[in-house]
N, C-alpha and C positions, 0 to 999 in steps of 0.2 A: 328473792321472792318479790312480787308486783307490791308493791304500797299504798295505803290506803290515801287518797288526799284529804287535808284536815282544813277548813277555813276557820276562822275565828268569829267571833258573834257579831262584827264589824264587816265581814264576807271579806278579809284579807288572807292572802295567803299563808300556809305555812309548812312547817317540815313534814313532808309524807310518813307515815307511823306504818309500823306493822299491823296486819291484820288482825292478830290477838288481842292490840291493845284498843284498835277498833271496836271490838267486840264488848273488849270490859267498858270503854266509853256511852257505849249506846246502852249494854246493861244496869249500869251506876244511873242512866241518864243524865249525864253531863253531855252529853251531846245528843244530835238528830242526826237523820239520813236527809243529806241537804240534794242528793243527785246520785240515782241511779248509775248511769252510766256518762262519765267514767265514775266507779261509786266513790262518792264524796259528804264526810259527814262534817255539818255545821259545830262548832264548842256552843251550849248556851253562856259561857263564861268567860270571856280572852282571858289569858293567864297572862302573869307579869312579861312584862318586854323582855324578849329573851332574844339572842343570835339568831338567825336564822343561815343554814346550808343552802345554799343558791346551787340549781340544777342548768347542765347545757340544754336543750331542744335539740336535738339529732332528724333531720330529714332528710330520706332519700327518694326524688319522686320516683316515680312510673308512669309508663302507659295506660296500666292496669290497677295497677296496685301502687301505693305509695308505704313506703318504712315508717316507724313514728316512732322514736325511744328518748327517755330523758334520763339523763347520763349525771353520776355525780363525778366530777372532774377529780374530786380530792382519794375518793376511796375506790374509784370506778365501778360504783353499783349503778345497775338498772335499774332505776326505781319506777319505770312505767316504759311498755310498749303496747304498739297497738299496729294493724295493718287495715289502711283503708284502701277501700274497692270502689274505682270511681265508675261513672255512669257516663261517661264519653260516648261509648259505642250505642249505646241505647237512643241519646239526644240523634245522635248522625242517622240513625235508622229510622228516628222519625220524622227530623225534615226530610230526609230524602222520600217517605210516602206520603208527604204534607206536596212538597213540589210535588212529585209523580199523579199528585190526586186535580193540585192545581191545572195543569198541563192539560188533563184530559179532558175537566169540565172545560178547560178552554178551547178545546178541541172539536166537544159540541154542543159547540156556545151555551151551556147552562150556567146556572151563576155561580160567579166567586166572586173574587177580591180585585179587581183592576191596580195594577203597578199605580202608588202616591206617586206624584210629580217630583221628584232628584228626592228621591228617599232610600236611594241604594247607598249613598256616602260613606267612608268608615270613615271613622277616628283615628288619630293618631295612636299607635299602642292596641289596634283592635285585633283579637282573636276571636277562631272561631268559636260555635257557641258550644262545641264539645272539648274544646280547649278549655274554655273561658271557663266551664263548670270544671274541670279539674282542680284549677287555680283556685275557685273558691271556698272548692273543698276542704282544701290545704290550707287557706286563710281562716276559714271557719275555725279548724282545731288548734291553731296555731292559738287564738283568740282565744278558743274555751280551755286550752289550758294555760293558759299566762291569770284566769281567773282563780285558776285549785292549786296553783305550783307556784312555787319561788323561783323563777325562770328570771335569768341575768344573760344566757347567753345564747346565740342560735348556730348552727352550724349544718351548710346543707351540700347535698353534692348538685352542685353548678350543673357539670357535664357530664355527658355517658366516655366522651372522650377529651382529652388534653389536646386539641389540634395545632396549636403554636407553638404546644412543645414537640408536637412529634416533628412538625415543618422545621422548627429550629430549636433543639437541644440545645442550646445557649442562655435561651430567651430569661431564664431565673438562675442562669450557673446550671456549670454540669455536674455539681453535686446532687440535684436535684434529680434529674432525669437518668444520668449513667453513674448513680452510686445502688446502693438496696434497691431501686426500686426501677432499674434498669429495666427497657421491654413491656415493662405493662402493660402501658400506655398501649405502644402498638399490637401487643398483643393482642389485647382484646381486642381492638377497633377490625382487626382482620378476623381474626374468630366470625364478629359480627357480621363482617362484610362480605365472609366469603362461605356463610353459613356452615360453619364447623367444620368443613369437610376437605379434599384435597381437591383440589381446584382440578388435576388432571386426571385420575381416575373416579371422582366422587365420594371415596372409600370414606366413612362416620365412623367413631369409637374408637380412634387406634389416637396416639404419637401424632400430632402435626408439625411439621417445621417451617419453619420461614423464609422462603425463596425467592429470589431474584427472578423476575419475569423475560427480562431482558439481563441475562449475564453479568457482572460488572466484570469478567474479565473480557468483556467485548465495547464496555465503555456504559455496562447498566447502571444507574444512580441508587441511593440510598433512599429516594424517596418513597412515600407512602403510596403512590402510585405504580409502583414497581415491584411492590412487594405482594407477594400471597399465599398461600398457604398449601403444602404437599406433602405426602406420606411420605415414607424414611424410601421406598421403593421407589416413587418418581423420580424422587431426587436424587436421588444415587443413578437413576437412570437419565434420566434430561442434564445431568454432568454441568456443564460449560458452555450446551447446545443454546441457539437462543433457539426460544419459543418456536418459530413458526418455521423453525427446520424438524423441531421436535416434536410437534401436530401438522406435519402435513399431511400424514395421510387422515386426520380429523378436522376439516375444516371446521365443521358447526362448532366443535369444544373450545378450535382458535379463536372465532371470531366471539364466540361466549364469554371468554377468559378478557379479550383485548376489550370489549365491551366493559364488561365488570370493574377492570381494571383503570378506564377512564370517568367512571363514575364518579361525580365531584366531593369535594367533603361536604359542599352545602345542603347535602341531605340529611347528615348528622346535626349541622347547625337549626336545618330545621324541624327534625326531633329535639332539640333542647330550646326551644323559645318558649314554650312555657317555663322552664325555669328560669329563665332571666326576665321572666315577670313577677316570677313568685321571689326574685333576690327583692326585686323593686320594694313587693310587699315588707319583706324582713327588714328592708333597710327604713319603712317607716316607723318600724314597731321603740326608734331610739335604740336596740340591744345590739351590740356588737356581733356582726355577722359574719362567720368563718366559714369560710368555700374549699370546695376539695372536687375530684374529678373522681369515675366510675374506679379507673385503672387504682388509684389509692387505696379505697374502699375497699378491694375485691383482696390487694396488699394485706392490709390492717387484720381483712378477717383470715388472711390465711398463716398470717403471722402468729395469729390466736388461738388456731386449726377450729374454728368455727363452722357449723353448720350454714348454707346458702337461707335465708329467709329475711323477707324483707325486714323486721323489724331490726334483725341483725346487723345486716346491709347497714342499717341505719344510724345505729350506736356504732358502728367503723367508720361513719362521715370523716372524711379531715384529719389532717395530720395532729390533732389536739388527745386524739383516743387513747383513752389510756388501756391499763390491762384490765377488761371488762369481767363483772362479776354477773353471770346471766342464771346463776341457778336459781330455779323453781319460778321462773317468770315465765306467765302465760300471757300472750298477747289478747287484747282485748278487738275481736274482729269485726270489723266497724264496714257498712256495705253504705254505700250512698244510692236510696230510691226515690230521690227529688220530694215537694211538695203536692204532688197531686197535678191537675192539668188544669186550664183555664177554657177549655173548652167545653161550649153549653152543648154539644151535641159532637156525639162521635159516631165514622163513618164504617162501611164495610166498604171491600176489599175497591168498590165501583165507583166511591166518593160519593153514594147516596145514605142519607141519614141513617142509623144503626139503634143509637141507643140515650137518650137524651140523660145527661150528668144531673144528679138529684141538685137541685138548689140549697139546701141547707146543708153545712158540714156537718152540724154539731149535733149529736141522738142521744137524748139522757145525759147531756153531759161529756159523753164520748167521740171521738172523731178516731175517722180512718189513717190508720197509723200508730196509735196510742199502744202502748206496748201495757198490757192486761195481763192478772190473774184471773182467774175463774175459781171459781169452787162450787160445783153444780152437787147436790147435796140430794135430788128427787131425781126422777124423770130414768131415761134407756141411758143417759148418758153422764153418768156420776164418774166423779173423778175431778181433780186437779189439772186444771189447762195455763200453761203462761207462754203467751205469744204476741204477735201482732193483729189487731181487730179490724176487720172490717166490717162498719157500722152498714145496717137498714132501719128505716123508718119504721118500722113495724117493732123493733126493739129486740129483734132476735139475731144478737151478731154471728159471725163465723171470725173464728182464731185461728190463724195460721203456726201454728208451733212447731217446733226442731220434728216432732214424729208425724208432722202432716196436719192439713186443715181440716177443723174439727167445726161444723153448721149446726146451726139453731140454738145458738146457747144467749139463755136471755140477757137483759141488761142486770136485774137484782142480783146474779150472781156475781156480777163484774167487777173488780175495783183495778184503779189505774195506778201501774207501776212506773211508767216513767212516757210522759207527755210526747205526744209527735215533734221531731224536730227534724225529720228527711230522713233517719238515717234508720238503720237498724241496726243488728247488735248479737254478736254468738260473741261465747269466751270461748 
């Protein structure tokens, strides 16, 4: 079961408690609710110096979504996960109409912003800026909970694939690559590569196998370029054939398959350059930092017969995993909706002004984003409301909550449950 974090009256960390005990703490008043989410309650007391259970940090990024679990090494409990939902696609969607808007007023000549003099320059280390919020996303949580947890150690998965093992199964001993854990590696990366399916009839859902493009008994290599992926039917049928005696009468499929198949690995390398920013980050945090590859990972959880979900993925990082204890743990789902915009005026579809951004944030107290209860006690709309607020000047917000956004609910009923910090928040 998820556990509660406990700081001490000093704001140091300590051993996560069960939620029961949570309960009698904050009942007895020996403690506060120091933090929402992740819920964290303050002792008004430290107790004597006592041991503390030092937890791993488990990440597995994504694209999309990134894993978050912290692992006890000694007894393999889950004592926290969580699944964050980054905002990459959203930033790229909106320089891409930020340029598309620039372009047109430049087009007829009304105003914008003229190119600064050598202001395009990158830095050394620069990603984009829908990269660069993932990274910091990851660095954010890494940071807020090394504040609530006893965290001594971090362990992330580096890559989606092993590339230097699969070029050279030597490269760490061949215990490593062709003992348990033989094929993984490439398994997956072709799965990936050749989107699940059989490269010569297309056929999804069945048996894949691993085929030679080019024969090896015509002189085809073992390499990752040669290999792809075919149903138990192609390949019992394409025998010994090479390739382009076996699709002649399909040229388009050959030249699709021979295309695919020279496709470099440096595509995969650059799907994982954010991670080897975010090792950069771990490696300053001082906490010894354990790397592991996707193929391991995907091992570890099937080792465990684990269900596929990030948080899972996550707690299976690295060869370090022990036998996981995941009952009654609900991940905490954590969504990233940035800070608001900096723009004093926002445009319609033509890049002519739309809607001018209120100047003040802050209404009674409250800003857009604050995560609120309600308790509306008169009025058509009585009832209990707890969501995210979006403030007006006028003092009558609207809450967005899990059953839908709910208008005109004043400020007096309001009280603030946990302060805007970008993110939002479903269990």
């Amino acid at each position: 079961m998820s556990k509660v974090f406990v700081i001490d009256s000093e704001k140091r960390p300590s051993d996560p408690i069960h939620p029961a005990q949570a309960r009698q703490l904050l009942r007895n008043k020996k403690a506060a609710v120091f933090r929402r989410f992740p819920f964290t309650i303050i002792l008004k007391e430290s107790p004597p110096d006592s041991s503390v259970l030092f937890l791993r940090l488990k990440i597995d990024p994504g694209a999309k979504y990134t894993g978050i679990a912290l692992v006890n090494d000694s007894t393999g409990d889950v004592v926290f996960a969580a699944q964050l939902k980054h905002r990459g696609f959203v930033i790229r969607d909106a320089l891409t109409s930020r340029r598309q808007l620039r372009r047109s007023r430049r087009n007829r000549k009304t105003r914008y912003r003229k190119p600064r003099f050598l202001n395009r320059t990158r830095p050394e280390g620069w990603l984009a800026p829908s990269l660069q919020s993932r990274v910091e996303n990851i660095k954010t949580w890494v940071n807020k909970l090394r504040k609530f947890a006893p965290i001594n150690a971090i362990s992330q998965e580096l890559v989606r694939f092993d590339i230097q093992l699969m070029r050279n199964p030597d490269i760490q001993g061949k215990e490593y690559q062709q003992g348990t854990l033989a094929g993984y590696e490439t398994r997956e990366y072709l799965l990936e590569k050749w989107n699940r399916q059989c490269a010569y009839c297309g056929i999804k859902d069945v048996p894949l196998q691993i085929e030679h493009i080019h024969p090896k008994a015509k002189g085809g290599s073992n390499s990752i370029t040669n290999l792809t992926l075919s149903c138990c039917k192609c390949n019992t049928k394409k025998g010994t054939k090479d390739v382009k005696d076996f699709l002649k009468k399909d040229p388009l499929r050959l030249e699709k398959i021979l295309k695919q198949a020279k496709r470099p690995l440096a595509d995969t390398a650059a799907v994982n350059t954010t991670r080897f920013a975010l090792l950069e980050i771990f490696k300053a945090t001082g906490l010894p930092v354990e790397t592991g590859s996707g193929g391991l990972t995907k091992f570890n959880r099937n080792q465990q017969n684990l269900e596929k979900q990030h948080w899972i993925d996550a707690a299976c990082v690295s060869k370090s995993t022990p036998i996981l204890n995941i009952k009654g743990v609900k991940p905490l789902l954590i969504t990233a909706n940035g800070h608001g915009t900096r723009q004093s005026c926002r445009t319609d579809k033509y890049g002519f002004p739309s809607r001018y951004v209120p100047r003040f944030k802050f209404v009674k107290g409250f800003q857009t984003g604050d995560i609120i209860k309600a308790i509306v006690t008169s009025g058509k709309k009585v009832g209990e409301y707890v969501g995210r607020v979006a403030v007006r000047t006028t003092g009558s917000f609207n809450i967005l909550t899990k059953n839908g956004l709910v208008q005109g609910i004043s400020h007096k009923y309001c009280t603030p449950i946990h302060k805007k910090d970008g993110y939002s928040y479903a269990a």
